[in-house]
C-alpha positions as CSV (number, residue, x, y, z in Angstrom):
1,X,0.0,0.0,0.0
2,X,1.5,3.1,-0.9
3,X,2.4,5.8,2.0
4,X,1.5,9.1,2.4
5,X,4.9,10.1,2.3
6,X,5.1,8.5,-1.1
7,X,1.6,10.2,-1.9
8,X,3.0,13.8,-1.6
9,X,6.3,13.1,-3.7
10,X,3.8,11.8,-6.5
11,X,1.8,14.8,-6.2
12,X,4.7,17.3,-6.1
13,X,5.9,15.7,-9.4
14,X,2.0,15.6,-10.9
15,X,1.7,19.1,-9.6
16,X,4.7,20.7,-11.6
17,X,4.1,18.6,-14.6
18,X,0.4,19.7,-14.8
19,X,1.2,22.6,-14.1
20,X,4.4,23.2,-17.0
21,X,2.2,21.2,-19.7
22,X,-1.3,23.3,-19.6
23,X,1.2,26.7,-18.9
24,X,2.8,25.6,-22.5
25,X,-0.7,25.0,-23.9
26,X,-1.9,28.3,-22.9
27,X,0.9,29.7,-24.8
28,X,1.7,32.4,-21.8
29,X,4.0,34.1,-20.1
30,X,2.4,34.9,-17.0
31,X,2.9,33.2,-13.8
32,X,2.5,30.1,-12.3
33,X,0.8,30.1,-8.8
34,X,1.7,26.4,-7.4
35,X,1.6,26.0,-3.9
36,X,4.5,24.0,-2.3
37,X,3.2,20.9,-1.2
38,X,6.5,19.9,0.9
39,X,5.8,22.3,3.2
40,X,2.8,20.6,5.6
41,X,2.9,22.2,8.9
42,X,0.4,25.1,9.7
43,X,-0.9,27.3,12.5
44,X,-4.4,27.9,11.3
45,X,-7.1,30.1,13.1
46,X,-11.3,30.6,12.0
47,X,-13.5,33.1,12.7
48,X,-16.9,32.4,11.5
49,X,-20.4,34.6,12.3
50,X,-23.4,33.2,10.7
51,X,-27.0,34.8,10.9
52,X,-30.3,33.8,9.6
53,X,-33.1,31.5,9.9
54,X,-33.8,27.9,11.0
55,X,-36.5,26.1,9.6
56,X,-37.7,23.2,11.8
57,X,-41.0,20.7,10.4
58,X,-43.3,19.1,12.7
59,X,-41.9,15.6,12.1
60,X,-39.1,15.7,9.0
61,X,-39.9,11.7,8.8
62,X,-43.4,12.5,7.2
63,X,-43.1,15.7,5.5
64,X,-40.4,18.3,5.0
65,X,-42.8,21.2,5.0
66,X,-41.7,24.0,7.1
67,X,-43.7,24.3,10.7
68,X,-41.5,27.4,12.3
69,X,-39.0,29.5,11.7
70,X,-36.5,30.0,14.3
71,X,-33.4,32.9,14.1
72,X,-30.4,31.9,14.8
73,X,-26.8,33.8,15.4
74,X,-23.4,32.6,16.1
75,X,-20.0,33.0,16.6
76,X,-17.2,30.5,16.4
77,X,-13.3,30.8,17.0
78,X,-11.3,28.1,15.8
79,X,-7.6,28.1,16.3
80,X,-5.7,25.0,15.8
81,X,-2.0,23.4,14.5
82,X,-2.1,21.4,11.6
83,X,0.1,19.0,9.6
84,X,-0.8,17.6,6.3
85,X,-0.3,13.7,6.2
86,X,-0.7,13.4,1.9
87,X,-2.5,14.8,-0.9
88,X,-5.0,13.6,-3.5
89,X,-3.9,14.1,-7.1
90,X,-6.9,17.7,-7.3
91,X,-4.4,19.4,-5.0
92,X,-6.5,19.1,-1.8
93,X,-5.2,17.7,2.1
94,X,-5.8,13.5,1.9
95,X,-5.6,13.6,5.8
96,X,-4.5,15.7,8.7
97,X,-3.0,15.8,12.2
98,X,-4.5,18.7,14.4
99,X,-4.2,20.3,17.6
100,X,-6.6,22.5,19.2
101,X,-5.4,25.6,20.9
102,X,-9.1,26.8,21.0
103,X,-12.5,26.0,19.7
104,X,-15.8,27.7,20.9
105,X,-19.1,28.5,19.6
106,X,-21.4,31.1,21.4
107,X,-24.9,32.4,20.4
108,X,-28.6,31.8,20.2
109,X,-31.2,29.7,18.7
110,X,-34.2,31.2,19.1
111,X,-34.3,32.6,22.7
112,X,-32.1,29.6,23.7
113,X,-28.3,30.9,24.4
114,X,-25.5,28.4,22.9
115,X,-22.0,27.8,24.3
116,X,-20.1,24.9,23.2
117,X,-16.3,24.5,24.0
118,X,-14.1,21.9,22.9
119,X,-13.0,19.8,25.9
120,X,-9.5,19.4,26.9
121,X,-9.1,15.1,26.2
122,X,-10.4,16.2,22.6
123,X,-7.7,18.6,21.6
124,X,-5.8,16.3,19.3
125,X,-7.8,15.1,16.4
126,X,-7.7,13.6,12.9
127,X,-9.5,14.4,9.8
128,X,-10.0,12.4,6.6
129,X,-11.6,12.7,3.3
130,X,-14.0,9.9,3.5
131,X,-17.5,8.8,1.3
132,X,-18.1,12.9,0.7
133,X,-17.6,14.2,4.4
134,X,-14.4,15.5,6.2
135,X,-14.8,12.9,8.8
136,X,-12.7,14.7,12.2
137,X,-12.5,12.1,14.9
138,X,-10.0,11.6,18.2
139,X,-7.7,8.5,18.4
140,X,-7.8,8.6,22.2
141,X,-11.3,9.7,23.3
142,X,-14.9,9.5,21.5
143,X,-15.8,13.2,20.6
144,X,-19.4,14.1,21.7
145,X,-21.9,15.0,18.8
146,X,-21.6,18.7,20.0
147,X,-18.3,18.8,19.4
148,X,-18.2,17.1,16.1
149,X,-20.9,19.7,15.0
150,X,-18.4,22.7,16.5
151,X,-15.5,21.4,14.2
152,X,-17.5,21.1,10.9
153,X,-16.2,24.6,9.5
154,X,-17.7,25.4,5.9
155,X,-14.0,26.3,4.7
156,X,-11.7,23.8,4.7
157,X,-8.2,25.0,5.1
158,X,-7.4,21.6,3.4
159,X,-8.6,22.4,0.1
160,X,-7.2,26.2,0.3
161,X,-4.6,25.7,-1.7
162,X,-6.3,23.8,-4.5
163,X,-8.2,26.9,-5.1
164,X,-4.8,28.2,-7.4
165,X,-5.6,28.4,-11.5
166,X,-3.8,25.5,-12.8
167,X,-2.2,27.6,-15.7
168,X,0.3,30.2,-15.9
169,X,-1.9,34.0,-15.4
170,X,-2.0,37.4,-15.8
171,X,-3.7,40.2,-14.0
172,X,-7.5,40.3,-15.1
173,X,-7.4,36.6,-15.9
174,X,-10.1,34.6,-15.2
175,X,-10.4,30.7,-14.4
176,X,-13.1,28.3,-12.9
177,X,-12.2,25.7,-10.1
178,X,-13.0,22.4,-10.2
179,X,-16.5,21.4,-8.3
180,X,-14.9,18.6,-6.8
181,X,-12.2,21.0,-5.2
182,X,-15.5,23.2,-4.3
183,X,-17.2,20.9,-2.9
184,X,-14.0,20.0,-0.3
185,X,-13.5,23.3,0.4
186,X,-17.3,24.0,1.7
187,X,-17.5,20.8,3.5
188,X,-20.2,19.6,0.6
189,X,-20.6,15.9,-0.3
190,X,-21.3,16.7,-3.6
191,X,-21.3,19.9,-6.2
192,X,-23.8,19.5,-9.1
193,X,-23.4,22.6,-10.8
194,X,-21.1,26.5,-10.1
195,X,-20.9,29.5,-11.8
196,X,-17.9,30.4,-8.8
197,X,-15.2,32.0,-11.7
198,X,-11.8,33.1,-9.7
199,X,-9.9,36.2,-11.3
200,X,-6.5,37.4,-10.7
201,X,-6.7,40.9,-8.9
202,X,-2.9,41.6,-8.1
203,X,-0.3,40.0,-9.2
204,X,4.0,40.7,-8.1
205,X,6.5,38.9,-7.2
206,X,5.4,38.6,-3.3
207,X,2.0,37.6,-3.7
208,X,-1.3,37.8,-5.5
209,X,-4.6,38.2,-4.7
210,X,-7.9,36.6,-5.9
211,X,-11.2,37.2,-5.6
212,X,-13.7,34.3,-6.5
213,X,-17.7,34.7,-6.9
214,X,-20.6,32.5,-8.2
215,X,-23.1,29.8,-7.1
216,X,-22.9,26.2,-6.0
217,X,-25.7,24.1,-6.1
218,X,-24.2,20.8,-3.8
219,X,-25.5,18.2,-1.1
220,X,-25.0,17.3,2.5
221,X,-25.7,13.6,3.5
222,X,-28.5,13.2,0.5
223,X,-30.3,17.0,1.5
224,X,-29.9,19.8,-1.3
225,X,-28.0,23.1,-0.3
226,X,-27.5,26.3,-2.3
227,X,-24.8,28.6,-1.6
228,X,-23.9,31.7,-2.9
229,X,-20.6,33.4,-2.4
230,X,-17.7,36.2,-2.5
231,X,-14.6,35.2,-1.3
232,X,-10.5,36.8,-1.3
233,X,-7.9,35.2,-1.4
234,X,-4.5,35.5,-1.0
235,X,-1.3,33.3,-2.1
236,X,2.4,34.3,-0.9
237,X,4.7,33.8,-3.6
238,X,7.7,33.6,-1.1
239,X,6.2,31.7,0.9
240,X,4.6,29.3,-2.1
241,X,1.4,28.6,0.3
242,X,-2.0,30.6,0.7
243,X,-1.6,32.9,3.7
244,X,-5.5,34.4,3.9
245,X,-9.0,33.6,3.2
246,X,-12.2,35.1,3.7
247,X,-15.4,34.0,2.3
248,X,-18.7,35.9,2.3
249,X,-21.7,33.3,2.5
250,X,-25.5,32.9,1.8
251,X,-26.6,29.3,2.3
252,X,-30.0,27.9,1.9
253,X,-30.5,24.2,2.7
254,X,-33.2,22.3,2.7
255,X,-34.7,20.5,5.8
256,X,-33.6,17.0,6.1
257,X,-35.0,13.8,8.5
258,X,-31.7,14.5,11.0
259,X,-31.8,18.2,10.7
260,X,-33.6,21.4,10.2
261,X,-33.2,23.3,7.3
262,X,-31.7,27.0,6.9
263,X,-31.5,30.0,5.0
264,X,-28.3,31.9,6.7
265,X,-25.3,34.5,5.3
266,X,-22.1,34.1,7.1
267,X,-18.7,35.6,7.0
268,X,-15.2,33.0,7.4
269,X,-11.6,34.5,8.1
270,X,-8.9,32.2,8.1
271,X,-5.5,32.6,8.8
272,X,-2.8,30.0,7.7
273,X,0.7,30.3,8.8
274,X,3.7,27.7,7.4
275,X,5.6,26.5,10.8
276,X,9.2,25.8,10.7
277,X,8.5,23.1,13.3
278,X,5.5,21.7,15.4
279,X,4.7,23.4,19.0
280,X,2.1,20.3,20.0
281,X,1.9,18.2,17.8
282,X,4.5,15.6,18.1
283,X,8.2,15.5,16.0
284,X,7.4,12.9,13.7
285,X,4.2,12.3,11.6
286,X,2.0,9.7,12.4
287,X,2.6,6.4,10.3
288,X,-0.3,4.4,11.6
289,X,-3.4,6.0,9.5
290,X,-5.3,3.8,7.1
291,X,-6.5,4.5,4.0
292,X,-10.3,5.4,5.6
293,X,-10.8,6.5,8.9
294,X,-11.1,3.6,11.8
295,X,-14.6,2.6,12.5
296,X,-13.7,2.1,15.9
297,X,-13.2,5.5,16.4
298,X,-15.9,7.0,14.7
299,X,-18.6,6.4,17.7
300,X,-19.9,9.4,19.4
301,X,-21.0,10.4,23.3
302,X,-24.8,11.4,23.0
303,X,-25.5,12.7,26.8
304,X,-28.6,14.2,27.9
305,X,-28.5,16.3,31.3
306,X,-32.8,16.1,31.0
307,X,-33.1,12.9,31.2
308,X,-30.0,11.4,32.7
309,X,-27.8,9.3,30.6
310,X,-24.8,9.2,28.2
311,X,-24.5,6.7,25.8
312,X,-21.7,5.7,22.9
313,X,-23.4,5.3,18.9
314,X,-22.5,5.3,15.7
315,X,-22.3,9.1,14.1
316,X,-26.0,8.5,12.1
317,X,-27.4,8.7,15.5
318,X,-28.2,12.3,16.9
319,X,-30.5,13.6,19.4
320,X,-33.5,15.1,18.1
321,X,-35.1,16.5,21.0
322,X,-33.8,16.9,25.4
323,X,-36.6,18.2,26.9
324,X,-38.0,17.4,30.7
325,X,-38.4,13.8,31.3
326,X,-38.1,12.8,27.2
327,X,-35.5,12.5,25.1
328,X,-35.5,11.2,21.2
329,X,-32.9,10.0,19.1
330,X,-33.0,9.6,15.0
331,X,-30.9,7.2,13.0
332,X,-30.2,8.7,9.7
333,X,-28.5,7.6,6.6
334,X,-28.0,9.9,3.0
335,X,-31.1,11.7,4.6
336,X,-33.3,8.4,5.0
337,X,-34.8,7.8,8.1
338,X,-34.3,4.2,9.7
339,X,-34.8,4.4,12.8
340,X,-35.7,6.0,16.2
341,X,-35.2,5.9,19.8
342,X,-37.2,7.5,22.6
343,X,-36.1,7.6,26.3
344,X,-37.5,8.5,29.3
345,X,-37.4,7.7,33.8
346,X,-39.5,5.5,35.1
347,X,-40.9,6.1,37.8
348,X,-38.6,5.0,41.2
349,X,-38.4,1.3,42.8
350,X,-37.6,0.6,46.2
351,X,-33.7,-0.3,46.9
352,X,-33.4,-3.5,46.3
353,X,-36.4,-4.8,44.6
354,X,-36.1,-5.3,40.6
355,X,-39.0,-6.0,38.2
356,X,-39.0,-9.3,36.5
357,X,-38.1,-10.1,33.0
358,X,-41.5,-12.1,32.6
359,X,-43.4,-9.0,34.3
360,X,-41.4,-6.4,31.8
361,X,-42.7,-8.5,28.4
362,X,-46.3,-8.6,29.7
363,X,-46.4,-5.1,30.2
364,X,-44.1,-4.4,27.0
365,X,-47.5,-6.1,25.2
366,X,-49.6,-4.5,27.0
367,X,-48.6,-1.4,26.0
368,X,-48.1,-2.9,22.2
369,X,-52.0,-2.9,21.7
370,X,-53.4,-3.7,18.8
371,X,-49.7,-3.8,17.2
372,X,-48.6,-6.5,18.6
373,X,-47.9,-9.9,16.5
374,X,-45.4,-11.6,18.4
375,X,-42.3,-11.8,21.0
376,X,-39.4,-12.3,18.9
377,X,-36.7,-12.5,21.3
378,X,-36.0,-11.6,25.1
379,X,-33.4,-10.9,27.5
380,X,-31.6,-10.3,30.9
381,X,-28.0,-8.8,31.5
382,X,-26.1,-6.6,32.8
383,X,-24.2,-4.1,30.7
384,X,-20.4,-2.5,31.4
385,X,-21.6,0.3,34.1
386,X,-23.2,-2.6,36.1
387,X,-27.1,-1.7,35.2
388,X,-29.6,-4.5,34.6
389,X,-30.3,-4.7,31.7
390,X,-34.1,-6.1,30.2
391,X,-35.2,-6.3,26.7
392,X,-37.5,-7.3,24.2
393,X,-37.8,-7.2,21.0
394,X,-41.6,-7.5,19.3
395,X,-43.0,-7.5,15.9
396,X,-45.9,-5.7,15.3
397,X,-47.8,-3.9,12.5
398,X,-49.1,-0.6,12.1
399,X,-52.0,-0.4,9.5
400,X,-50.6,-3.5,8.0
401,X,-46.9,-2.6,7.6
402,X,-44.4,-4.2,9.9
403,X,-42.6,-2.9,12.3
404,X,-40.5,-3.6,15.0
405,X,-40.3,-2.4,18.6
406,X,-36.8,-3.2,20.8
407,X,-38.0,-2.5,24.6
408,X,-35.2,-1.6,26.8
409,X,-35.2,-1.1,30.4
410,X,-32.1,0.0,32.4
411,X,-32.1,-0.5,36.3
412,X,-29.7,-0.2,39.1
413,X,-29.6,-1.0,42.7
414,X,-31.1,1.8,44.0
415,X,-34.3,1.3,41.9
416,X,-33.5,4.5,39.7
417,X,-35.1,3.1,35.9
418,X,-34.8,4.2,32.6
419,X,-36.7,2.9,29.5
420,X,-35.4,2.8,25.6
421,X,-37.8,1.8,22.7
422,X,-36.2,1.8,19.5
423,X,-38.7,1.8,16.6
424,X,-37.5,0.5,12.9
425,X,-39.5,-0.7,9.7
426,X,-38.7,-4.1,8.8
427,X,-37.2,-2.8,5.7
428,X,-34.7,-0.9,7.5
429,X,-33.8,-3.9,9.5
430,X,-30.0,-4.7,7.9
431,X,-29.1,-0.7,9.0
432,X,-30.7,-0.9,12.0
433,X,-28.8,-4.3,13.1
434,X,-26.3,-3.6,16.1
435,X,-27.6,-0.5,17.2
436,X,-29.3,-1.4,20.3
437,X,-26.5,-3.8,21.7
438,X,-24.3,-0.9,21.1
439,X,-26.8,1.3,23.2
440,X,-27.1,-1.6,25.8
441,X,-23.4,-2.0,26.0
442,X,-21.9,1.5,26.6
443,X,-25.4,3.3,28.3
444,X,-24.5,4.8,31.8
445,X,-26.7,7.0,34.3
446,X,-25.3,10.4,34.6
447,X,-24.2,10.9,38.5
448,X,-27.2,13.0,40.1
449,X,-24.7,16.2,40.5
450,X,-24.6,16.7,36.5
451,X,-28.6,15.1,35.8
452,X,-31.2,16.1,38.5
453,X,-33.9,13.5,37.7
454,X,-37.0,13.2,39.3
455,X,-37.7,9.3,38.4
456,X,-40.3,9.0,41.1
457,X,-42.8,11.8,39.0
458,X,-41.0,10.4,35.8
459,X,-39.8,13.6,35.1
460,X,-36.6,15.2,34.3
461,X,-35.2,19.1,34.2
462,X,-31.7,20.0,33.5
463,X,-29.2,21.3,35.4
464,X,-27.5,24.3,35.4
465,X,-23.9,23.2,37.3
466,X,-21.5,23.8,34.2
């Protein structure tokens, strides 16, 4: 398999040929603005402010029609160390070693205030070009979904340098960049169509500048988004790298089954400066990444304060709603729904006393109804933070089309309960398989100083210890 140490001596080679043959083609005698790909360390830093409009539906799994309207503003400062591990043959970062120095997102949804900080234990990441995405991800901890959301930055200092013409140019010269190299750049799965045309403003021998406008009609995880923008850019000759970026935004995005959709302008700065030498990252780069990201690794804490647990799934899982005794959970995949999960206290037990599994699947069917079929399986355990663990799993039917309910109930010692009922279509069965044995494995009561539940009125209100 070949290394990514060999990767970036290919490209360096396919760069300057590329870039010498169409230059000769052209037939002229401007410049060539090609980025030195040995250099690979970076100190990077993002400031992003967005403001709009969220638009939220009553239930995105039945129709995508728009049920409120909710404003939203934001601020985000990103400012981290990076080293590029290899390139793809379009110019663009393969993969990346990062440190955070700082990452933080403050403002309001709705009348709800919003601060998210990165935590310390998830300062040192790694991102990967993976199936359309920038996939970011920890080697030594599991990043909660908050944060994974904080790091998704719609400019990718990874494709910044792929934004260079590819021939040799003059002042007033104009080019188009590729939509693939687009779509990597604003953290798109996919560009259909752009009118974005770049054009040479300034041009000497310590730099140029370039300003880029147009449209780019693209996707996100299977949901249409539209984004218009202006954008300056500067490359440093001396320095053979892009030193500056700012982008001016209007994105409108349609609502999908995991999330809302928007219509928001925003305005990205970023900062790159070439390092000489890494501050916290370590000497040497690391040798052990694969080719795709490890699916080991790509888990992610969900934790709701309301309710009173944390629990480890895979990234198509998010929280949909944390409200006061209920929380739901949506399994997602290229923006089709599979499947669901709804969690909520149960009302307290005495210490010491335990409800049987035979008295859980009678009142599993009794609440069941007129669904019910049949018991398809049942079970007792206990899982790895010592709760009992009962579950069963029943076929049913709603107006003739099958569907299956997993029952969970979670139970400790002192009689504090928590119930878990997944629901999935038989269809979605194959997607679905796995996912509530990796929710009964790794779920965990929050301690009572970070979740004050009130299991005995099955109820559930957050609290406000930071």
């Amino acid at each position: 398999m070949r290394t990514f140490a060999a990767t970036t001596a290919v490209s360096v080679v396919v760069w300057e040929d590329l870039g010498e043959a169409r230059a000769a083609e052209a037939g002229q005698t401007g410049a060539m603005l090609v980025a030195d790909p040995t250099k690979d360390l970076f100190r990077v830093r993002v400031e992003l402010d967005i403001e709009g409009n969220v638009n939220v539906p009553t239930n995105p799994l039945i129709s995508k029609e728009k049920a409120a309207q909710v404003p939203v503003k934001s601020r985000s400062v990103l400012d981290w160390e990076e080293r590029l591990l290899g390139y793809n043959i379009d110019r663009t970062g393969h993969s990346a070693e990062r440190f955070y120095y700082e990452a933080q997102s403050t403002g309001k949804v709705g009348k709800k205030e919003q601060n998210v900080r990165l935590r310390e234990q998830s300062q040192a990441v790694r991102v990967q070009r993976d199936a359309g995405q920038w996939v970011v991800y920890s080697p030594d901890v599991y990043l909660e979904g908050q944060e994974i959301d904080l790091l998704k930055v719609p400019a990718s200092s990874m494709a910044v340098d792929a934004l260079l013409p590819t021939v040799a140019v003059k002042i007033g010269d104009e080019y188009k960049p590729e939509k693939e190299i687009l779509a990597k750049l604003l953290s798109l799965a996919a560009v259909q169509e752009s009118t974005v045309v770049g054009e040479v403003v300034t041009l000497d021998e310590k730099s140029s500048k370039i300003h880029l406008k147009g449209r780019v009609d693209g996707s996100v995880a299977g949901v249409p988004t539209t984004i218009d923008l202006v954008a300056k850019l500067v490359f440093d000759r001396e320095q053979a790298t892009c030193t500056w970026i700012a982008l001016a935004i209007r994105e409108v995005r349609e609502i999908g089954k995991s999330e809302p959709g928007f219509d928001i302008a925003g305005t990205i700065r970023m900062i790159r400066k070439p390092l000489e030498a890494p501050a916290r990252l370590s000497s040497k780069p690391a040798t052990d990444l694969a080719a795709q990201p490890p699916a080991d690794r790509l888990l992610t804490e969900l934790s709701s304060s309301a309710v009173g647990y944390s629990v480890l799934m895979d990234r198509s899982w998010k929280i949909m709603s944390d409200a006061a005794g209920a929380s739901m959970m949506r399994m997602v995949e290229d923006d089709r729904g599979i499947a669901q999960a709804n969690i909520h206290p149960l009302g307290k037990m005495a210490a010491g006393t335990q409800l049987t599994l035979e008295a859980f699947i009678g009142e599993s069917k009794k609440s069941m109804g007129e669904r019910f079929v049949e018991v398809l399986q049942s079970k007792e355990e206990v899982n790895s933070a010592g709760l009992r663990v009962m579950r069963a799993t029943i076929q049913g039917a709603v107006q003739g089309v099958p569907v299956q309910w997993v029952m969970i109930q979670f139970s400790n010692d002192l009689g504090r309960r928590l119930m878990v009922t997944f629901t999935v279509g038989n269809e979605h069965l194959d997607a679905f398989a796995g996912s509530d044995e990796q929710l009964i494995g790794s779920l965990r009561f929050l301690p009572i100083e970070d979740a004050t539940v009130d299991v005995a009125a099955g109820t559930a209100e957050r609290s406000t210890r930071k």
